[in-house]
C-alpha positions as CSV (number, residue, x, y, z in Angstrom):
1,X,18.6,51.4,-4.7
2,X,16.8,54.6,-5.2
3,X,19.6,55.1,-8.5
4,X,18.6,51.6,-9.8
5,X,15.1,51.6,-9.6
6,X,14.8,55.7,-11.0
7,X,16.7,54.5,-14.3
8,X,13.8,51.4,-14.5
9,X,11.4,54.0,-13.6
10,X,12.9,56.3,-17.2
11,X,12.4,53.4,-19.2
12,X,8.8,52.5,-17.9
13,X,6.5,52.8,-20.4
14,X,3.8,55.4,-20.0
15,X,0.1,53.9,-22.3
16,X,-2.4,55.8,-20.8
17,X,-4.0,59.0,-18.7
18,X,-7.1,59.3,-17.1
19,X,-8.1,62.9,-16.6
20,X,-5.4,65.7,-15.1
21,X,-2.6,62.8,-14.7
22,X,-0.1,64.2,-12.0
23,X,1.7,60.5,-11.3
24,X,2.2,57.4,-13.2
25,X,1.0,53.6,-12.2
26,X,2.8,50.2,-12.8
27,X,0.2,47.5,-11.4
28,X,2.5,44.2,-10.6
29,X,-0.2,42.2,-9.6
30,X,-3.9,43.1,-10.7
31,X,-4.7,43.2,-6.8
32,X,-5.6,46.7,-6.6
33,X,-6.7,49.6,-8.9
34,X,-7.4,53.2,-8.6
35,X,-11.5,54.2,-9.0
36,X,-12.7,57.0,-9.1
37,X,-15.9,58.3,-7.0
38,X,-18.9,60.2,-7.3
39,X,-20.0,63.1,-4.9
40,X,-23.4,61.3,-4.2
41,X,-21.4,57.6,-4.0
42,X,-24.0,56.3,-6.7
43,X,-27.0,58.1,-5.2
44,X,-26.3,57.0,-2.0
45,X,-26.2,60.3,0.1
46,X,-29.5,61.8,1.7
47,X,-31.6,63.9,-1.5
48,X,-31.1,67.1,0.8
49,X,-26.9,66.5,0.9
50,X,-26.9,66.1,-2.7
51,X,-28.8,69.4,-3.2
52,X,-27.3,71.0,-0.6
53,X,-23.7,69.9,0.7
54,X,-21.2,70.9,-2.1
55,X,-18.3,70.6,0.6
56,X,-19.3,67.3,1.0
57,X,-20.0,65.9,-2.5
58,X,-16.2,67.6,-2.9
59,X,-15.0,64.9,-0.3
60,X,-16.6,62.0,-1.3
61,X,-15.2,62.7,-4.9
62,X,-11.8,63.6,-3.7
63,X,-8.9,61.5,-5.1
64,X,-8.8,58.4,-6.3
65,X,-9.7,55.4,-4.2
66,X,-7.5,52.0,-3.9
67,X,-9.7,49.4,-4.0
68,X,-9.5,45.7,-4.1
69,X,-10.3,43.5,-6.4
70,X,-9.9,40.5,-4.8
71,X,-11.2,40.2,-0.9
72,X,-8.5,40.0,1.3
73,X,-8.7,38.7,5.0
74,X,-7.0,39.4,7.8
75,X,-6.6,37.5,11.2
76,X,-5.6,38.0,14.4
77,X,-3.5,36.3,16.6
78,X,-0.8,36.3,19.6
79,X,-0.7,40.3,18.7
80,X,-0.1,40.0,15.3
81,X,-1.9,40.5,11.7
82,X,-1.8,37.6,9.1
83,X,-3.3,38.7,5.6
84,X,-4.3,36.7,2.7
85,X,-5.9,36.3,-0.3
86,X,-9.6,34.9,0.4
87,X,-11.3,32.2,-1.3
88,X,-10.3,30.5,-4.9
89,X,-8.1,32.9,-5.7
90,X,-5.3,32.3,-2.8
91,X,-2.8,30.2,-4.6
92,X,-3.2,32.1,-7.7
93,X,-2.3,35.8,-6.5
94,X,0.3,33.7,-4.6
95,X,1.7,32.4,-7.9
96,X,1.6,36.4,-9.2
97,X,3.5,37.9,-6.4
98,X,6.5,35.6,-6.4
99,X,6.7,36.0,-10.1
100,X,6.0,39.9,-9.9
101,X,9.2,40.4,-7.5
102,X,11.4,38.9,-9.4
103,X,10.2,40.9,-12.8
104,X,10.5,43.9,-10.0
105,X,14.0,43.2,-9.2
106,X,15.3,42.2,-12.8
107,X,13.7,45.3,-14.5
108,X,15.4,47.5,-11.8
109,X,12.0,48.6,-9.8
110,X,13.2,47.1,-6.4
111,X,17.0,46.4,-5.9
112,X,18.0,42.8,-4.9
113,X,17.8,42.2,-1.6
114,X,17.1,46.3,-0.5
115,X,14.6,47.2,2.0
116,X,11.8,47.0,-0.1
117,X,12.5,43.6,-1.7
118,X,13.1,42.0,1.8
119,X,9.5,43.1,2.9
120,X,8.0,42.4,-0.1
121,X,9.5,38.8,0.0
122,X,8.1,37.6,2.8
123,X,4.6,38.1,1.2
124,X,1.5,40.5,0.4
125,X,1.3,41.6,3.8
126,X,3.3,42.0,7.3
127,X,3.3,43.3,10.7
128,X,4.7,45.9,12.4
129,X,4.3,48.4,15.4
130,X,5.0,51.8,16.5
131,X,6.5,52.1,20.1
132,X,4.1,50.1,22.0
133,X,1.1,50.9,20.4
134,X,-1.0,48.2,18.8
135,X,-0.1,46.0,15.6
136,X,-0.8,47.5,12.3
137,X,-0.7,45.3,9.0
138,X,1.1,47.1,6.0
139,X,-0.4,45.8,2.9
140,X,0.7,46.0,-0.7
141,X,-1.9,47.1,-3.3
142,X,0.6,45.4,-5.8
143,X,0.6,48.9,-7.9
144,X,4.1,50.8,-7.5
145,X,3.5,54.8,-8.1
146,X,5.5,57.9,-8.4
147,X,4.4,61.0,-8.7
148,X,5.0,64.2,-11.1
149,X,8.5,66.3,-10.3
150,X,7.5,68.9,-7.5
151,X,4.3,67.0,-6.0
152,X,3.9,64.5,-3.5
153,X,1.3,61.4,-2.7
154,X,-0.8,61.5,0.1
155,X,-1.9,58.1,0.9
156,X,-4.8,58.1,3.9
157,X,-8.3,56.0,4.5
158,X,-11.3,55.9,2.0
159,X,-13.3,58.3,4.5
160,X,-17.2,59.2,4.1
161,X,-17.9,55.4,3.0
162,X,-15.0,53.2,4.5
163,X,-14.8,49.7,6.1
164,X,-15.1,51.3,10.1
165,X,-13.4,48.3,11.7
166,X,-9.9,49.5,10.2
167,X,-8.4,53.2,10.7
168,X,-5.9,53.9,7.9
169,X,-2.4,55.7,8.7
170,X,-1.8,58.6,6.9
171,X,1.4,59.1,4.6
172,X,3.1,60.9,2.2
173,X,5.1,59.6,-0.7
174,X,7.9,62.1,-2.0
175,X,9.1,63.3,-5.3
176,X,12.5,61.1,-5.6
177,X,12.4,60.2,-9.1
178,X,11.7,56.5,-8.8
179,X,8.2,53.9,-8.5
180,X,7.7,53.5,-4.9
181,X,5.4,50.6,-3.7
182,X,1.9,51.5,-2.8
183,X,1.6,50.3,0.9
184,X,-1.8,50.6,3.0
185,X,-1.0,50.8,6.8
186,X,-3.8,49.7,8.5
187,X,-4.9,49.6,12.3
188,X,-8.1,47.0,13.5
189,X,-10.0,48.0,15.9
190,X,-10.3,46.6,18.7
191,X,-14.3,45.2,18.0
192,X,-13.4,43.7,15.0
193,X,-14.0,39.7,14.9
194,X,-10.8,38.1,14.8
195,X,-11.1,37.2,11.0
196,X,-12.1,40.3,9.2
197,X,-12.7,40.4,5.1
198,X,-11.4,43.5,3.3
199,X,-13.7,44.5,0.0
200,X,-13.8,46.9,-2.1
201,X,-12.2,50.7,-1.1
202,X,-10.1,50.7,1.7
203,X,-8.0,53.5,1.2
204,X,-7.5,57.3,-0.6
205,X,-4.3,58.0,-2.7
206,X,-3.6,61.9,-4.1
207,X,-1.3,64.3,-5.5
208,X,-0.3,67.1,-3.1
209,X,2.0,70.1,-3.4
210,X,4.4,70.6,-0.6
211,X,4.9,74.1,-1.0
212,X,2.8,75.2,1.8
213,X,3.7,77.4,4.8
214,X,1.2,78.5,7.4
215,X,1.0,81.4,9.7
216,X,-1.2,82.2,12.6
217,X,-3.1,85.3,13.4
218,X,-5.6,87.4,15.5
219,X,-8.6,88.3,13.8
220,X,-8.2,91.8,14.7
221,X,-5.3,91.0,12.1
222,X,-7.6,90.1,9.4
223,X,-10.6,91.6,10.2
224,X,-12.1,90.8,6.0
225,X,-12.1,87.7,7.7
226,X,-14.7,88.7,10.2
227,X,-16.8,90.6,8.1
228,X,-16.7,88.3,5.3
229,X,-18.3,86.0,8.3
230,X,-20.8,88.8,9.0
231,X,-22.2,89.8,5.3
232,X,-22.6,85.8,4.7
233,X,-24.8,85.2,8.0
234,X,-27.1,88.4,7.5
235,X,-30.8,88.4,8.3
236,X,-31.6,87.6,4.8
237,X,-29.2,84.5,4.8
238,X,-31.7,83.0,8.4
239,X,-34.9,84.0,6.8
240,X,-34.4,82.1,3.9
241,X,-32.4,79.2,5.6
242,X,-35.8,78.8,7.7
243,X,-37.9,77.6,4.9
244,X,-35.4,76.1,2.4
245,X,-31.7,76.0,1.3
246,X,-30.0,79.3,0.8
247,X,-27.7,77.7,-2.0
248,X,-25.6,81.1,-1.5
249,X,-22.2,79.0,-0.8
250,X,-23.0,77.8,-4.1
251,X,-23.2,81.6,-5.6
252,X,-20.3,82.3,-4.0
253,X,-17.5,79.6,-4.9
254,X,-19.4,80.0,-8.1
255,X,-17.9,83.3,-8.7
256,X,-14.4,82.2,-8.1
257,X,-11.7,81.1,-10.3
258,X,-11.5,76.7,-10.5
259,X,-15.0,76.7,-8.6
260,X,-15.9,73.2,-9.4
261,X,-19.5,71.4,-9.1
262,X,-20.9,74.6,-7.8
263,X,-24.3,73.6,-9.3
264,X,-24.4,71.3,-6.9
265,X,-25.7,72.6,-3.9
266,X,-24.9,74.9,-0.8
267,X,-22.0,74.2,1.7
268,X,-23.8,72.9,4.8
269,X,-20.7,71.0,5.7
270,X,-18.6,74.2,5.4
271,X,-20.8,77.6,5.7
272,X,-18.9,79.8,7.6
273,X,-17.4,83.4,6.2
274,X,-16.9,84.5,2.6
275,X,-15.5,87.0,0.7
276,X,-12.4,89.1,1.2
277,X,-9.0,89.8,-0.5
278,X,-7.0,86.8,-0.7
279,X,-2.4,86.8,-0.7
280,X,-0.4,84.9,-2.7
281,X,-1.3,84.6,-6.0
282,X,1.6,85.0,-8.3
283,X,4.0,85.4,-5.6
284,X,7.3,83.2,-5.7
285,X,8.1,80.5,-3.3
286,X,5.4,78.7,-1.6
287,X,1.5,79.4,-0.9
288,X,0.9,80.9,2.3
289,X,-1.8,80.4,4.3
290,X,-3.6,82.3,7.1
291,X,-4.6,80.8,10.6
292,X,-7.2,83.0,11.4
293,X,-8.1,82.2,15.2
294,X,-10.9,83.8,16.9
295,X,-11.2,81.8,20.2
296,X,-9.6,79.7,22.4
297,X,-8.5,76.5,21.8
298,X,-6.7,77.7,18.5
299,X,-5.7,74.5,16.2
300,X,-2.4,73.4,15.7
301,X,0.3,74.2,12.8
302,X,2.0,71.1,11.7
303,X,4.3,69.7,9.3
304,X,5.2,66.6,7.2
305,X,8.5,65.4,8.8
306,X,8.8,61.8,7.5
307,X,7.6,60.8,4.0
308,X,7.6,57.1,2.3
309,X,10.6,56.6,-0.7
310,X,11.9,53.7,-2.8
311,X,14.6,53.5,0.3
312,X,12.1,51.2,2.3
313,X,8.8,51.0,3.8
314,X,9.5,52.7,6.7
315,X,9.3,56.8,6.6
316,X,12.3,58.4,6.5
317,X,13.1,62.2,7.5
318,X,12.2,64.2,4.7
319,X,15.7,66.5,3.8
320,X,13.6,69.0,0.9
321,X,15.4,72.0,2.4
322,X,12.6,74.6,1.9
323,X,10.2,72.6,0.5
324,X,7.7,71.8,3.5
325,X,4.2,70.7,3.7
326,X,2.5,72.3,6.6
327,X,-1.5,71.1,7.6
328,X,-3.4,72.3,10.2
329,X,-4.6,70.4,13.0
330,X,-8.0,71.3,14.3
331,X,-9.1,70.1,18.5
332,X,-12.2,69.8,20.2
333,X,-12.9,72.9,22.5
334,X,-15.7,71.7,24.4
335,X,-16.4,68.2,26.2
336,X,-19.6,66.7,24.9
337,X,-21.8,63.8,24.6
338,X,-23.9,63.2,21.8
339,X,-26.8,60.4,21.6
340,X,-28.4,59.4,18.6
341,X,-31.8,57.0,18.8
342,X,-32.2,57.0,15.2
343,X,-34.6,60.1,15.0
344,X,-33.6,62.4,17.2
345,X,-29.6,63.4,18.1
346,X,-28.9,65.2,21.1
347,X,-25.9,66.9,21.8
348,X,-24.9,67.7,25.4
349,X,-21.9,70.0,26.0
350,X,-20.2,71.3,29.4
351,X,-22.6,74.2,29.4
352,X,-19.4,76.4,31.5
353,X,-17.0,75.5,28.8
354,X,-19.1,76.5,25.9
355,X,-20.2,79.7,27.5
356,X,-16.9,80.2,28.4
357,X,-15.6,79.7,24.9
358,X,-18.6,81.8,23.3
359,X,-17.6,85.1,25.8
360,X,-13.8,84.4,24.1
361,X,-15.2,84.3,20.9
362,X,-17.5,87.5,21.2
363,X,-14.5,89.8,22.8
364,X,-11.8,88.5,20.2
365,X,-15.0,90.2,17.5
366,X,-15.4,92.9,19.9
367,X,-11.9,94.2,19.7
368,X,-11.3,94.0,16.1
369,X,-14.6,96.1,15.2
370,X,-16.4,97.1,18.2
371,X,-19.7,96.8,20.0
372,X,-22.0,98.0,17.3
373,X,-20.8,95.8,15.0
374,X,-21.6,93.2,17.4
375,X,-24.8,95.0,18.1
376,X,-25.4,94.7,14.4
377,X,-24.3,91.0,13.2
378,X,-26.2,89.3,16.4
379,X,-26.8,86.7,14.1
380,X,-23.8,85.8,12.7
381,X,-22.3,85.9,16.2
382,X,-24.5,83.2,17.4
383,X,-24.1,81.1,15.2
384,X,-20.4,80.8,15.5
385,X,-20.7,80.8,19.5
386,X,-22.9,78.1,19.9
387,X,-20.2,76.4,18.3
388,X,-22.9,73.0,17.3
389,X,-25.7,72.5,14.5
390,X,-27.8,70.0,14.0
391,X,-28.9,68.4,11.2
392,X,-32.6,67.5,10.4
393,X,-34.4,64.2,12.7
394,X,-33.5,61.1,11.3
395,X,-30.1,61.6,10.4
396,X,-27.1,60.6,12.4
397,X,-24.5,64.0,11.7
398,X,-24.4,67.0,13.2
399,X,-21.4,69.8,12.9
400,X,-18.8,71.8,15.0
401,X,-17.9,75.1,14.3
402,X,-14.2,75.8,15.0
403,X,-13.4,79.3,16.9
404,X,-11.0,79.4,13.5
405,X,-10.9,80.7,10.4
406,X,-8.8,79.1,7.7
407,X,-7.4,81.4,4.3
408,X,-5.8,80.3,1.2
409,X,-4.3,81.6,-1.9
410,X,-6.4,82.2,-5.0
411,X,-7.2,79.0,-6.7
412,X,-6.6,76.7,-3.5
413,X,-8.7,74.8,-1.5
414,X,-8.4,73.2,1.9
415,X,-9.1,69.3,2.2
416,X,-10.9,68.9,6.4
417,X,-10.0,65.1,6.9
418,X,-11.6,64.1,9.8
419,X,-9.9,62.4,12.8
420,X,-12.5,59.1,13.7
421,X,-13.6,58.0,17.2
422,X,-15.1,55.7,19.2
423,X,-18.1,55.8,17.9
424,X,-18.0,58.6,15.3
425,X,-16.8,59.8,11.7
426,X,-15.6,62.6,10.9
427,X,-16.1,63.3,7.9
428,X,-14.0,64.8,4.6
429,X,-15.0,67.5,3.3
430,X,-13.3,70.1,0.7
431,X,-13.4,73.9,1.1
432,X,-13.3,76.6,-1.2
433,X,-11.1,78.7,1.2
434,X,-10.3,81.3,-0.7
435,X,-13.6,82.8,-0.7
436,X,-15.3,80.7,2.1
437,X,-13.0,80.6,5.4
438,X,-14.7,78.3,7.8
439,X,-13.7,74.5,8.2
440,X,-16.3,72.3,10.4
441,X,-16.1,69.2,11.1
442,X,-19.2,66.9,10.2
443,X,-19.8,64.3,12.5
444,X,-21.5,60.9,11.8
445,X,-22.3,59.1,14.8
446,X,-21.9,55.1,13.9
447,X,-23.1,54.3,17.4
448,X,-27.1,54.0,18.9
449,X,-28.7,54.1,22.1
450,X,-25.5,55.0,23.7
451,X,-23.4,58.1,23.6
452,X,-20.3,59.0,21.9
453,X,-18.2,60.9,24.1
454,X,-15.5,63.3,23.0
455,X,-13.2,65.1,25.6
456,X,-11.8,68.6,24.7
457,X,-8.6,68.7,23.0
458,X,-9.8,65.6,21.1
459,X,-8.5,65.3,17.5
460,X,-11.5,66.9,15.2
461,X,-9.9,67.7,11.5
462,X,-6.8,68.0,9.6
463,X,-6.9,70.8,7.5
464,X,-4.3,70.5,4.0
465,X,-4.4,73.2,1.6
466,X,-4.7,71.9,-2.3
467,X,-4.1,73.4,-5.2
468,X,-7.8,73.3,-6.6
469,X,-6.6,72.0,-9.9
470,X,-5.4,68.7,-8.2
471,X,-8.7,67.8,-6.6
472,X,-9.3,65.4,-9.2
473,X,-5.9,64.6,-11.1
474,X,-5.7,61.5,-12.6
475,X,-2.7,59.2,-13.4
476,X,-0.9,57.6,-16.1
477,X,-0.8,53.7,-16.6
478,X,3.0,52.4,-16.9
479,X,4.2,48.7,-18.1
480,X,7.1,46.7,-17.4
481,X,9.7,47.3,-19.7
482,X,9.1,44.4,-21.4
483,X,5.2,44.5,-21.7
């Protein structure tokens, strides 16, 4: 199958680019296209985030978004999904997928009666379940993709402004040569009505590099980590932050080499360390990346076993030899509640946990540079150890500080996609981590009156390094062969 449909895929004709294109498009149906966002979402983040939260503005611009054209509804029933077309145009897109599977299957894109074709037969959308966890609905955009020799596609939600009664799997579609269908997996939750229209975004599709290996270490192993962390949070840094913003994560991922949209504001959603020598650059084989941990509860190394091909739509063990895609999986460290009544948000920690944590976190800086430099950097200390900030009254987010420290080649970033709960976003943010080594995770609390509640070792972030130049790659338009 995978033979078949790469010699369709050689013939496609490629009409158009749009920006940095790193993978090519064949839209089968017109159900779906790719747009592209803007860091304020059309003006619609807080004056202060817009002047102040390049981290954040990097998120909401990040990749391109799959978004619907037509409204799609989905119902629940007996422990199943249904999807459909909604309104006046049922019959008609019903009409356009019949027809679009078999131009599919007689240009060579899907192979007669292969795992693909089956599932695609049966209709737009279907049903199916991992172990005995809940029913998840896997939905074709109607676009097929492939991306560029050596990268990968990294399909997750929309994130940041999203449809929050659905939670979007994450996947990764490999280099194999050949168009693979575009699928959105998606979970409802549980308080969703039993019919529930889809508009607009409702997922996130980009380019990654699977060249990525990370490695853990103390920070009395990378103590420009720690001082980096120090010479950013000096006493100028809080005098200043007092009265306005300090714009200086601005100035610094300014000064580096890709730093995009720096005019944009300060890092609010990412202020953490600076500066320091970074490893890598130039170096054969793939980017390595440093765990820095400076606490307990140090995050999690992962990798990308199972990847999405033209075999089927079920992820199959990815065989790459040496190429691997590693991520970093950030927990919660203390248990807390958080209540917000729409001015004020309070957040309540288990005050012996965070003291605790904040005594770890003071002797792991204590015996990589001493007492006076303790003694010295008070500041700086403190506002890693008390491990939450608020944001200003009236708004709903606040932000945890991982005992962590993330580093990355020169010319990479890290992308912090928050892991959502009851409750609560986390949101996506983008890093400059080669200059600026700290990776929070931004909370928006969805829920009011009544508290969110999130135990420790809870799921906060997962932390990808990208290659900077990929943070806004475009695509290429393909036809059917006989377009």
């Amino acid at each position: 199958m995978a033979a078949a449909a790469a010699a369709a895929a050689a013939a496609a004709v490629v009409v158009a680019a749009a920006g940095d294109a790193r993978f090519e498009v064949l839209d089968a149906l017109g159900l779906c296209r790719l747009t592209r966002r803007t860091g304020d979402l059309d003006g619609a983040v807080p004056l202060r985030v817009a002047k102040a939260c390049v981290p954040l503005l990097e998120g909401n611009a990040f990749g391109l978004q799959i978004t619907l054209a037509r409204p799609i509804e989905v119902r629940r029933r007996l422990g199943s999904l249904r999807a459909e077309p909604a309104g006046e145009h049922r019959e008609a897109l019903a009409r356009a997928h019949r027809a679009a599977l078999t131009r599919l299957v007689s240009q060579g894109f899907l192979a007669p009666e292969g795992a693909w074709h089956r599932a695609l037969r049966g209709g737009l959308a279907w049903t199916c379940r991992k172990g005995l966890g809940p029913p998840r609905l896997r939905l074709w955009t109607g676009l097929l993709v492939r991306p560029d020799p050596g990268l990968w596609l990294r399909v997750a939600g929309a994130a940041n402004r999203r449809n929050a009664l659905i939670e979007v799997s994450e996947a990764y579609l490999a280099d194999d040569g050949a168009f693979v269908p575009l699928v959105v997996e998606l979970r409802v939750r549980d308080e969703a009505p039993q019919r529930l229209q889809l508009e607009g975004e409702i997922g996130c599709i980009a380019p990654v590099l699977p060249d990525v290996q990370i490695e853990a270490c103390s920070l009395a192993d990378a103590p420009e980590v720690g001082r980096a962390h120090a010479e950013f949070y000096d006493a100028k840094y809080f005098a200043v932050k007092k009265g306005q913003v300090t714009r200086k994560y601005r100035r610094l991922v300014g000064g580096t080499a890709g730093g995009r949209n720096a005019s944009a504001g300060e890092g609010s959603a990412g202020e953490g360390s600076a500066g320091g020598e970074s490893t890598g650059e130039g170096s054969a084989g793939p980017a390595r990346v440093r765990l820095v941990v400076a606490g307990p509860a140090a995050p999690e190394i992962t990798e990308v076993t199972e990847v999405t091909t033209a075999a089927g739509p079920d992820p199959v063990p990815w065989r790459g030899g040496a190429r691997r895609l590693a991520s970093i999986v950030v927990r919660n460290a203390v248990p807390f509640r958080a209540t917000f009544d729409g001015h004020t948000l309070a957040v309540a920690p288990e005050a012996p946990r965070l003291a605790d944590g904040a005594a770890a976190v003071e002797r792991a800086f204590a015996q990589a540079f001493g007492d006076d430099f303790i003694a010295a950097n008070r500041g700086a200390l403190w506002y890693l150890t008390k491990y939450f900030t608020p944001h200003p009254p009236g708004e709903p987010h606040f932000f945890v500080k991982p005992w962590a420290f993330t580093r990355t080649p020169p010319g990479w970033s890290s992308l912090l996609d928050g892991v959502n709960g009851d409750g609560y976003d986390v949101m996506r943010g983008v890093v400059a981590t080669d200059a600026f080594f700290a990776t929070p995770a931004v909370f928006h609390v969805r829920r009011l009156g009544a508290p969110i509640e999130v135990p420790e070792g809870a799921p906060l972030l997962r932390i990808v390094p990208i290659p900077r130049d990929l943070l806004r790659a475009g695509f290429r338009e393909a036809r059917f062969l006989d377009a």
